[in-house]
C-alpha positions in Angstrom: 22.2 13.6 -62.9 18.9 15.3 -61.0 16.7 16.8 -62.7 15.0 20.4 -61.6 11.7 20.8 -61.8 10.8 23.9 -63.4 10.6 26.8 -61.7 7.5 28.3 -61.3 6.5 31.9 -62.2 6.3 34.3 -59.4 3.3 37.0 -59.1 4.2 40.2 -56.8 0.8 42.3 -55.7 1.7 44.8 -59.0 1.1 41.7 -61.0 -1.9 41.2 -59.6 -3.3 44.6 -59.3 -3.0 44.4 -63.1 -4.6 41.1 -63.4 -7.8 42.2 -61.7 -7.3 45.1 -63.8 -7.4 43.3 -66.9 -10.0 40.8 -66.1 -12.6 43.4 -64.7 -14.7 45.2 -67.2 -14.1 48.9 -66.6 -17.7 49.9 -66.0 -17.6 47.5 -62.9 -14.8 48.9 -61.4 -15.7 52.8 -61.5 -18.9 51.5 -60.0 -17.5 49.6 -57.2 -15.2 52.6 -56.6 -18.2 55.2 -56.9 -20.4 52.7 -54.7 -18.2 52.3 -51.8 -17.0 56.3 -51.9 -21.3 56.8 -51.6 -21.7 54.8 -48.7 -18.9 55.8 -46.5 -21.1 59.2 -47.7 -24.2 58.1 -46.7 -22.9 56.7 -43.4 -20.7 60.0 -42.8 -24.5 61.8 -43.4 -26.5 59.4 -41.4 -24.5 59.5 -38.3 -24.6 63.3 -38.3 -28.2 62.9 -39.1 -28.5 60.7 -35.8 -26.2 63.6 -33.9 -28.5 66.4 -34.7 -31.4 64.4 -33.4 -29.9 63.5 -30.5 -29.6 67.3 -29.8 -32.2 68.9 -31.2 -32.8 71.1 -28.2 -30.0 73.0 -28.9 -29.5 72.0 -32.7 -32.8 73.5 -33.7 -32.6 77.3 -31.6 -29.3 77.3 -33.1 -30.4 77.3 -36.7 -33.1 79.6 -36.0 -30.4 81.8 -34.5 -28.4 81.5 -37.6 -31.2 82.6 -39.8 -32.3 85.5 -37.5 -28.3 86.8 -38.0 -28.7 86.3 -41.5 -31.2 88.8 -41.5 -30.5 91.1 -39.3 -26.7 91.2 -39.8 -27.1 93.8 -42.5 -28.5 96.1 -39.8 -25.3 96.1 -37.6 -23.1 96.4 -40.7 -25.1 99.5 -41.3 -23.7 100.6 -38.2 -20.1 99.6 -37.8 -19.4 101.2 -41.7 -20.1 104.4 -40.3 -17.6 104.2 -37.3 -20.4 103.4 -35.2 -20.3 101.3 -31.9 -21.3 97.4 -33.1 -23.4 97.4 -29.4 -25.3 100.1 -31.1 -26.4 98.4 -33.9 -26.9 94.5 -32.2 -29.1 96.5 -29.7 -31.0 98.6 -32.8 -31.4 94.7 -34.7 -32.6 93.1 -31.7 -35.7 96.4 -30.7 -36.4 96.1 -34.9 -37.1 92.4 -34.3 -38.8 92.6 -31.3 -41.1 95.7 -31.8 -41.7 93.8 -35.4 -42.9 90.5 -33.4 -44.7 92.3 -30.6 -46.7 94.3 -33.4 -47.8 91.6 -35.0 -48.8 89.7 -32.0 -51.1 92.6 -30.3 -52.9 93.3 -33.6 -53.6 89.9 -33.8 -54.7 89.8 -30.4 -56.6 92.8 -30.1 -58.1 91.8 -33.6 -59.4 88.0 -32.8 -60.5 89.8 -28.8 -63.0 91.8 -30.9 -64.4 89.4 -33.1 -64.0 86.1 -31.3 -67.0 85.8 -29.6 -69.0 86.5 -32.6 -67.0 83.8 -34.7 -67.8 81.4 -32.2 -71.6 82.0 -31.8 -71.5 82.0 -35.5 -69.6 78.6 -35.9 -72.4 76.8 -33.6 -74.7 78.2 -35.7 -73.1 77.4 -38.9 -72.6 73.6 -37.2 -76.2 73.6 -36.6 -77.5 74.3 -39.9 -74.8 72.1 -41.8 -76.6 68.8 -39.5 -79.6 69.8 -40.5 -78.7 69.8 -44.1 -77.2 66.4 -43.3 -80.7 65.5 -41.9 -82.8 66.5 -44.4 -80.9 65.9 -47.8 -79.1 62.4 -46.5 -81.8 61.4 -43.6 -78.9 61.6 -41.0 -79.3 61.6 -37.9 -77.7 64.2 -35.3 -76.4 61.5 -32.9 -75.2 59.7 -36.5 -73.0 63.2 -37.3 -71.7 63.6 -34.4 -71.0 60.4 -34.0 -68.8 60.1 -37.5 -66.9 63.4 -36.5 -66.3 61.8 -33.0 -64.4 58.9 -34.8 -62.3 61.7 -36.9 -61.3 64.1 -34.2 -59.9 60.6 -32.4 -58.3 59.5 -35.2 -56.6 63.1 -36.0 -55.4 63.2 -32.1 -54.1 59.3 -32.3 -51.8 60.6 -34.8 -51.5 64.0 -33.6 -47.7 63.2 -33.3 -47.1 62.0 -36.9 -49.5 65.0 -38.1 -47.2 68.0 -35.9 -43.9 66.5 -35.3 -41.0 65.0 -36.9 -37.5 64.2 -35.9 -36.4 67.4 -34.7 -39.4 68.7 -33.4 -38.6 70.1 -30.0 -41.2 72.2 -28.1 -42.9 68.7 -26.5 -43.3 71.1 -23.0 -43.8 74.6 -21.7 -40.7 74.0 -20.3 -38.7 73.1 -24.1 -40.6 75.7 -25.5 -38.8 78.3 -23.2 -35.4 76.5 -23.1 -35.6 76.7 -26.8 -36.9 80.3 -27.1 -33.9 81.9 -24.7 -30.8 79.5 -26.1 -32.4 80.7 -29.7 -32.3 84.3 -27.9 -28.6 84.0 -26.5 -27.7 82.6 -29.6 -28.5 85.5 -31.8 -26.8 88.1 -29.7 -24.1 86.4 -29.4 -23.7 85.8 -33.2 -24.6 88.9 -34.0 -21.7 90.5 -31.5 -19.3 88.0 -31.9 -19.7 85.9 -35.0 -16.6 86.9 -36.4 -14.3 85.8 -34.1 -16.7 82.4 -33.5 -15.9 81.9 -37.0 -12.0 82.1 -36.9 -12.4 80.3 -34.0 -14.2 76.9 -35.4 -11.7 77.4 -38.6 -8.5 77.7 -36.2 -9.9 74.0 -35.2 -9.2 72.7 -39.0 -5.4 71.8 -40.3 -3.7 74.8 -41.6 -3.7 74.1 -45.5 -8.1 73.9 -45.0 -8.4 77.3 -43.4 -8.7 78.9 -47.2 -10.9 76.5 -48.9 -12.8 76.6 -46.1 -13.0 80.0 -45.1 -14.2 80.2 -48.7 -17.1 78.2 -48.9 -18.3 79.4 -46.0 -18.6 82.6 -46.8 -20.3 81.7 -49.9 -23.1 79.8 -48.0 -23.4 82.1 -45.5 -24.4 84.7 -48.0 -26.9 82.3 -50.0 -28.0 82.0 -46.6 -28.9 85.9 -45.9 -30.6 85.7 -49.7 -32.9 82.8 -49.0 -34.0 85.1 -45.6 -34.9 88.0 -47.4 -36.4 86.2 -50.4 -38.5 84.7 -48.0 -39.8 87.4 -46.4 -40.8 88.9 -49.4 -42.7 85.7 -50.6 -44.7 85.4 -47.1 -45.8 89.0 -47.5 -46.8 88.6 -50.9 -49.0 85.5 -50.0 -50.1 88.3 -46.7 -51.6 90.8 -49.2 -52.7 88.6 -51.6 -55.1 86.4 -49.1 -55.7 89.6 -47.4 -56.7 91.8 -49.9 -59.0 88.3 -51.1 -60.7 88.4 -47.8 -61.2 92.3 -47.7 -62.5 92.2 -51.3 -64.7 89.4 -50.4 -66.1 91.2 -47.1 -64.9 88.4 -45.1 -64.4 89.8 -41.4 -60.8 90.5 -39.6 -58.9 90.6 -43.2 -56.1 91.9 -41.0 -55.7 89.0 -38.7 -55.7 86.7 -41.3 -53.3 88.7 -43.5 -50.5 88.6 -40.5 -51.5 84.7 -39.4 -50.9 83.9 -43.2 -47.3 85.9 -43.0 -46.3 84.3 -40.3 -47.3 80.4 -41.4 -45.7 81.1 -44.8 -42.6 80.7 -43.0 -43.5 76.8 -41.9 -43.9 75.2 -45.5 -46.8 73.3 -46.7 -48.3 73.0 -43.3 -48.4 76.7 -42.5 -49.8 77.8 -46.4 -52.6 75.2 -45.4 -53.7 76.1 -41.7 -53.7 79.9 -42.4 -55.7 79.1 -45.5 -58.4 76.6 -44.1 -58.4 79.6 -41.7 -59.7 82.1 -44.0 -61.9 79.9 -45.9 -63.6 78.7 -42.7 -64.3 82.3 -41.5 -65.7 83.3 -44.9 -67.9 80.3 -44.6 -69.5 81.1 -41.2 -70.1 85.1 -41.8 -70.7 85.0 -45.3 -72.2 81.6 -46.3 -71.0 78.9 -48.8 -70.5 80.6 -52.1 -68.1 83.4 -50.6 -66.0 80.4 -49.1 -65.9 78.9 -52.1 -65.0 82.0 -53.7 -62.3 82.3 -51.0 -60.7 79.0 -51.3 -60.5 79.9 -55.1 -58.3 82.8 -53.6 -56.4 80.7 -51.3 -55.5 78.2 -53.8 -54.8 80.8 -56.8 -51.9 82.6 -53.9 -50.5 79.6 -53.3 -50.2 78.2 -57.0 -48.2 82.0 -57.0 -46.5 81.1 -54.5 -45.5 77.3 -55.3 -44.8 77.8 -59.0 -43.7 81.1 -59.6 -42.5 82.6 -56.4 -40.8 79.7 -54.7 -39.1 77.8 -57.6 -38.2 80.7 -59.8 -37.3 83.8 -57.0 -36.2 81.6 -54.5 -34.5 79.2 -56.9 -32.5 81.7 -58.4 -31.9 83.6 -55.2 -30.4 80.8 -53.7 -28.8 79.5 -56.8 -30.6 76.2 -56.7 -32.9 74.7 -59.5 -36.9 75.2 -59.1 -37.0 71.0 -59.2 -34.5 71.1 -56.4 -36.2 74.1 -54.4 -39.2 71.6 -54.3 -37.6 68.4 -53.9 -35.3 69.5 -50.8 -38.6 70.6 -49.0 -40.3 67.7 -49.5 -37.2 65.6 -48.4 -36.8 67.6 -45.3 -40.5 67.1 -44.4 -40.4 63.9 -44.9 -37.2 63.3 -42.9 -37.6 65.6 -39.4 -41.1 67.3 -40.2 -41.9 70.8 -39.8 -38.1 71.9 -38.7 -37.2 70.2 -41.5 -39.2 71.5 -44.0 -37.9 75.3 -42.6 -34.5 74.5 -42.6 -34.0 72.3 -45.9 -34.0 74.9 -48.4 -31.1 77.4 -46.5 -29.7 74.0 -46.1 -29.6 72.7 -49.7 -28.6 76.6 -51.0 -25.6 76.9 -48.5 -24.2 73.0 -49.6 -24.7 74.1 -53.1 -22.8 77.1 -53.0 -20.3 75.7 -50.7 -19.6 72.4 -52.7 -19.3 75.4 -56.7 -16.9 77.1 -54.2 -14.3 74.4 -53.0 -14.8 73.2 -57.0 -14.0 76.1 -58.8 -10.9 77.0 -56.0 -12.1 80.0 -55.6 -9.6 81.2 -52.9 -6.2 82.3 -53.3 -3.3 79.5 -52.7 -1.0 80.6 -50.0 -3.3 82.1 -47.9 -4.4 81.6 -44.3 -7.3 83.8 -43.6 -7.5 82.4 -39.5 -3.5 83.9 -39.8 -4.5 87.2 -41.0 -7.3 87.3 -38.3 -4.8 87.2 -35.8 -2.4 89.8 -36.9 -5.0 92.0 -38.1 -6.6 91.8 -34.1 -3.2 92.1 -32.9 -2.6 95.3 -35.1 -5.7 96.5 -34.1 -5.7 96.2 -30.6 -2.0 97.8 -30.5 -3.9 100.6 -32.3 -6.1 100.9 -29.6 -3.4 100.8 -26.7 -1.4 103.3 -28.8 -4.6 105.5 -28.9 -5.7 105.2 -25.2 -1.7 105.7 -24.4 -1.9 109.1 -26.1 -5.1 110.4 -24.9 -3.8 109.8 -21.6 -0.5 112.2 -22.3 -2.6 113.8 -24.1 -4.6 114.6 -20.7 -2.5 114.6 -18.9 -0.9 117.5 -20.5 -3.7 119.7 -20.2 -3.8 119.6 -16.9 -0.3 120.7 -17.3 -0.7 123.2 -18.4 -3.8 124.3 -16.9 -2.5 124.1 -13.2 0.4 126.3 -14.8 
């Protein structure tokens, strides 16, 4: 008589599911599954990170677009709610902008014309007496001063590219510069005609049960979007009058200039606050001696304390629904990551994700619904409208002259 040998216990995969289970503690496995979830993330991110910067040419004039339409799209909506022709208002948006840009420009222009000469004779001047200061109070030497600020101005244009570019900067040549200026151009008129329908379009790309959530968020962004605009606008003109009424106070000359050049860089964060003001300061300095630039820079600095803790973090923050900490944070990040573009576009960035990510969270849409569906019947509707309308007018005419041969 044989004997069996015993037989052994069999483990399927459900066993051992349950074994690691069991034998892992369960803080290690929500952070394994929380760790590998964030890097698939973080490599989703960095590859479309790598994307943009491979076309930043057109990646950058098309955000630029999409932030002009923000702003002006209220214009044409103006418009098209009173029955008006959409053409009418793209073409009254596009003259505001324009005659806006073209203003500031020439009263810059014909501003610095008048006074440039006499900044620059004043400058030398101002140069000349600061070396002999150096002479006198250090026992300098000129060819010793100029010598030192030789070695500086190298040094700034050795790292001129670190200093005024970053991953997406763009405008490397006259030619980029144009490209840039007339896709950013094209891009605007064509969003503001048509960015309804380019919208439907890009979600008609998406599965059928996505069009909703979607269509949603989007929406949602693209109004924190127009908010962050308009805030600020208001926030560079509020750092305008403040450094301009500073200057015009002080008696520093062309208060005007400096008020529109300090509008303008407001819009370039960090980099644009500081060139504008250095600006002012170094004007006050060369007319009206040190203690007015000192006096100056106090009114620099105090504008932009406004401006970086009060302004930005609390009427940006809440107008973009973002926290101060993270207003600050995402500009930093995006200056530090692609430079100047990125310091411009991080905020409208960071608000539109924020908004988007509350939106798909809370399920805000309604289940059941296909808004790229109703698109396309409500254009079908519409267009039969229009047929059914020309298709009368024309029995309509042609019944007149009816009756007026009879």
């Amino acid at each position: 008589m044989t004997e069996t040998a015993p037989e052994q216990p069999s483990f399927d995969e459900g066993d051992g599911k349950k074994f690691a289970e069991t034998a892992l503690p369960l803080g290690v496995r929500v952070a394994a599954a929380w760790s590998w979830r964030l890097i698939v993330i973080g490599v989703a991110v960095a590859a479309l990170l790598w994307l943009i910067v491979q076309v930043r040419i057109l990646a950058v004039p098309l955000l630029i677009a999409v932030l002009l339409t923000a702003l002006l799209q209220p214009v044409v909506q103006f418009f098209v709610r009173r029955g008006w022709p959409r053409w009418l208002g793209v073409l009254t948006a596009l003259l505001t902008l324009f005659v806006a840009i073209a203003a500031l420009v020439t009263l810059i222009v014909t501003q610095l014309r008048q006074g440039l000469g006499d900044v620059a004779e004043r400058s030398t001047k101002a140069w000349s007496d600061f070396v002999l200061w150096l002479e006198t109070a250090f026992g300098l030497s000129a060819d010793q001063v100029n010598g030192f600020i030789d070695q500086v101005v190298n040094t700034i244009q050795g790292h001129q590219d670190e200093i005024w570019s970053g991953a997406l900067a763009v405008t490397t040549t006259a030619g980029q510069l144009v490209t840039g200026m007339l896709l950013t151009l094209f891009s605007l008129i064509f969003l503001l005609i048509d960015g309804k329908r380019i919208w439907y379009w890009v979600l008609g790309f998406l599965p059928a049960s996505a069009h909703a959530p979607v269509h949603t968020a989007g929406l949602a962004g693209w109004v924190s979007v127009g908010q962050y605009v308009r805030v600020q606008i208001f926030v560079a003109f509020v750092d305008a009058v403040g450094i301009g009424v500073g200057a015009a106070i002080l008696g520093v000359p062309l208060p005007i200039p400096i008020a529109i050049l300090v509008f303008l860089g407001s819009f370039i964060p960090f980099l644009g606050a500081i060139t504008t003001g250095a600006l002012a300061v170094f004007i006050a300095l060369v007319y009206n001696g040190p203690l007015n630039a000192l006096i100056m820079l106090g009114v620099v600095l105090l504008v932009q304390q406004l401006e970086s803790h009060v302004l930005q973090p609390l009427i940006m923050g809440n107008a973009v629904k973002v926290h101060p900490l993270g207003v600050v944070l995402a500009v930093s990040a995006g200056a530090l990551l692609a430079g100047i573009p990125g310091a411009l576009f991080a905020v409208p960035i960071a608000a539109a994700a924020s908004v988007m990510v509350n939106a798909i969270v809370e399920r805000r849409w309604v289940p059941g619904t296909d808004p790229v569906a109703k698109y396309h019947r409500d254009e079908k509707a519409h267009r039969e409208a229009k047929h059914r309308a020309r298709g009368i007018a024309r029995q309509n005419r042609r019944e007149a002259g009816r009756d007026a041969h009879e």
